[in-house]
N, C-alpha and C positions, 0 to 999 in steps of 0.2 A: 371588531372594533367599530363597525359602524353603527350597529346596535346601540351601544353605548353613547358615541354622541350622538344620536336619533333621542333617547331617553333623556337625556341631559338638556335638550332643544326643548323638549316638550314641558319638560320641570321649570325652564324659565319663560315658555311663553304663557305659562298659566300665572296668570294676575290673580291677586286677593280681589273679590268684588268689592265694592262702590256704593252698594245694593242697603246694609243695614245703616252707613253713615248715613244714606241721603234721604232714608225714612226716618229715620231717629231728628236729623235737621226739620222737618216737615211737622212731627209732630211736635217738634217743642215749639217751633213758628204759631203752629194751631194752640197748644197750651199756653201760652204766655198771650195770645189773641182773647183767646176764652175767658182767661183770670182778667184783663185788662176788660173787659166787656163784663163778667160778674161783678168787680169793685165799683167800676164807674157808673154802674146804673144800678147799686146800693142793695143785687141781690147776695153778694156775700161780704163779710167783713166791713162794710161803707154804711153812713149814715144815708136816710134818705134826705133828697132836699128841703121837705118839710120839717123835719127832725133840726136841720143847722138853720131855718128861717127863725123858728121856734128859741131853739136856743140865742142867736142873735138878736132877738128883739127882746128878750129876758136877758137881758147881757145893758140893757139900757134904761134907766130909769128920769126920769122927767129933762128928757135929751142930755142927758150926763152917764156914762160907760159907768157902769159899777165898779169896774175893774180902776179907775182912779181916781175914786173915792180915795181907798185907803191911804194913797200917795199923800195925800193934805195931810196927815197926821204926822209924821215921819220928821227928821232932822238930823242934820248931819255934825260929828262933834270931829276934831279932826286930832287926832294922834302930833303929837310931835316928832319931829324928824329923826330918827336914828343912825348914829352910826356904829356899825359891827365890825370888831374887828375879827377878821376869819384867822384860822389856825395856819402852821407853815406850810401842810400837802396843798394849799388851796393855790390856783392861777393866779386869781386876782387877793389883793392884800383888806378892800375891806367892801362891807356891803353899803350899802346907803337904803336907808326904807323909810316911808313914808306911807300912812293910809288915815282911812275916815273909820268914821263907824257910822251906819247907819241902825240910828234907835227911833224909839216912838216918843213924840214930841215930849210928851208928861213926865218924862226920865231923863231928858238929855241933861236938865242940871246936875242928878244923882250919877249917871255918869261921867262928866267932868268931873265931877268930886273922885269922884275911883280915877282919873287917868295917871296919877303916879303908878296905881296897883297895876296897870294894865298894860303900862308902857316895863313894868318890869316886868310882867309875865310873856308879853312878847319879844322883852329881850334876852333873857332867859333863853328861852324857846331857840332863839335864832342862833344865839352864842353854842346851843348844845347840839347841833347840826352840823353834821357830818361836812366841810365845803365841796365838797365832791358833788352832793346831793344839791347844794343850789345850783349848781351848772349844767344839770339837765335838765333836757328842755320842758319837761311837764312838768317840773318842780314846784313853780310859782302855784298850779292848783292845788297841789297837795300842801304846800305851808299855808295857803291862804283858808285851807275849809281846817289845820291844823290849831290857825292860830285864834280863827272865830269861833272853837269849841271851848279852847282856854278862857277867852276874855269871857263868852257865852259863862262858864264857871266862875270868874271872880263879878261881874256886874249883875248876874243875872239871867236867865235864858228869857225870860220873856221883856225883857229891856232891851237884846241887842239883834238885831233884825237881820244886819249882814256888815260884812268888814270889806272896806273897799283899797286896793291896793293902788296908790299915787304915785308909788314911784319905787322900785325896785333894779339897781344899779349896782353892779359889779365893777370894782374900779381898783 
């Protein structure tokens, strides 16, 4: 019997080592050092800093950002306000909506002229929607790039630029 618990002493004072955790800790310290030293001084995957001077100063033309040029041309036409009435499984009884459109200045009167066509295509759109589906919480991006491919199809895709959401109330 003593045999036995001698053997049994011996089986629990033997520990698992320590040994491959705290080399494996060591090297990812050392690899994540490495990669942070490759990126930051532009020898793997990073631009060099001459590369983004280069680009930033071609990014400016006669002290004016290229990049807000385009903004000058733009105009906002604005949706009239909706109200949806949602079906029975829904929480709330009705939606309230409200958005813009953003088109290119040359169009905006051609689209006012379509805003009957487009205020029924997005109410349409809202009326055949599940209400369950407005009440999660990513909802709002997926109706919003849903309902700028619709108007995008009645006004035109190169007339409508983006569709801005004003006001989106479950009540």
């Amino acid at each position: 019997m003593a045999e036995t618990t001698a053997d049994e002493e011996e089986i629990e004072e033997k520990k698992p080592s320590k040994l491959p955790l705290i080399i494996g800790m060591v090297l990812a310290i050392a690899g994540g050092g490495g990669g942070f030293f490759a990126v930051s001084s532009g020898l793997l995957g990073g631009a060099s800093s001459q590369a983004s001077e280069e680009s930033s100063e071609a990014e400016v033309k006669d002290g004016v950002p290229i990049e807000a040029t385009p903004l000058a041309d733009i105009s906002f036409v604005e949706v009239p306000k909706m109200l949806i009435s949602l079906g029975p499984g829904a929480k709330a009884d009705h939606l309230q909506f409200r958005a813009s459109l953003e088109v290119n200045k040359k169009y905006a009167a051609e689209v006012e002229g379509l805003l009957p066509r487009v205020q029924d295509v997005m109410n349409s759109y809202l009326r055949a929607l599940d209400p369950s589906s407005l009440e999660k919480p990513g909802a709002l991006v997926k109706l919003r790039a849903q309902m700028l491919r619709r108007v995008g199809m009645v006004a035109g895709e190169d007339r409508i630029r983006d569709l801005l959401v004003l006001e989106f109330v479950l009540n």
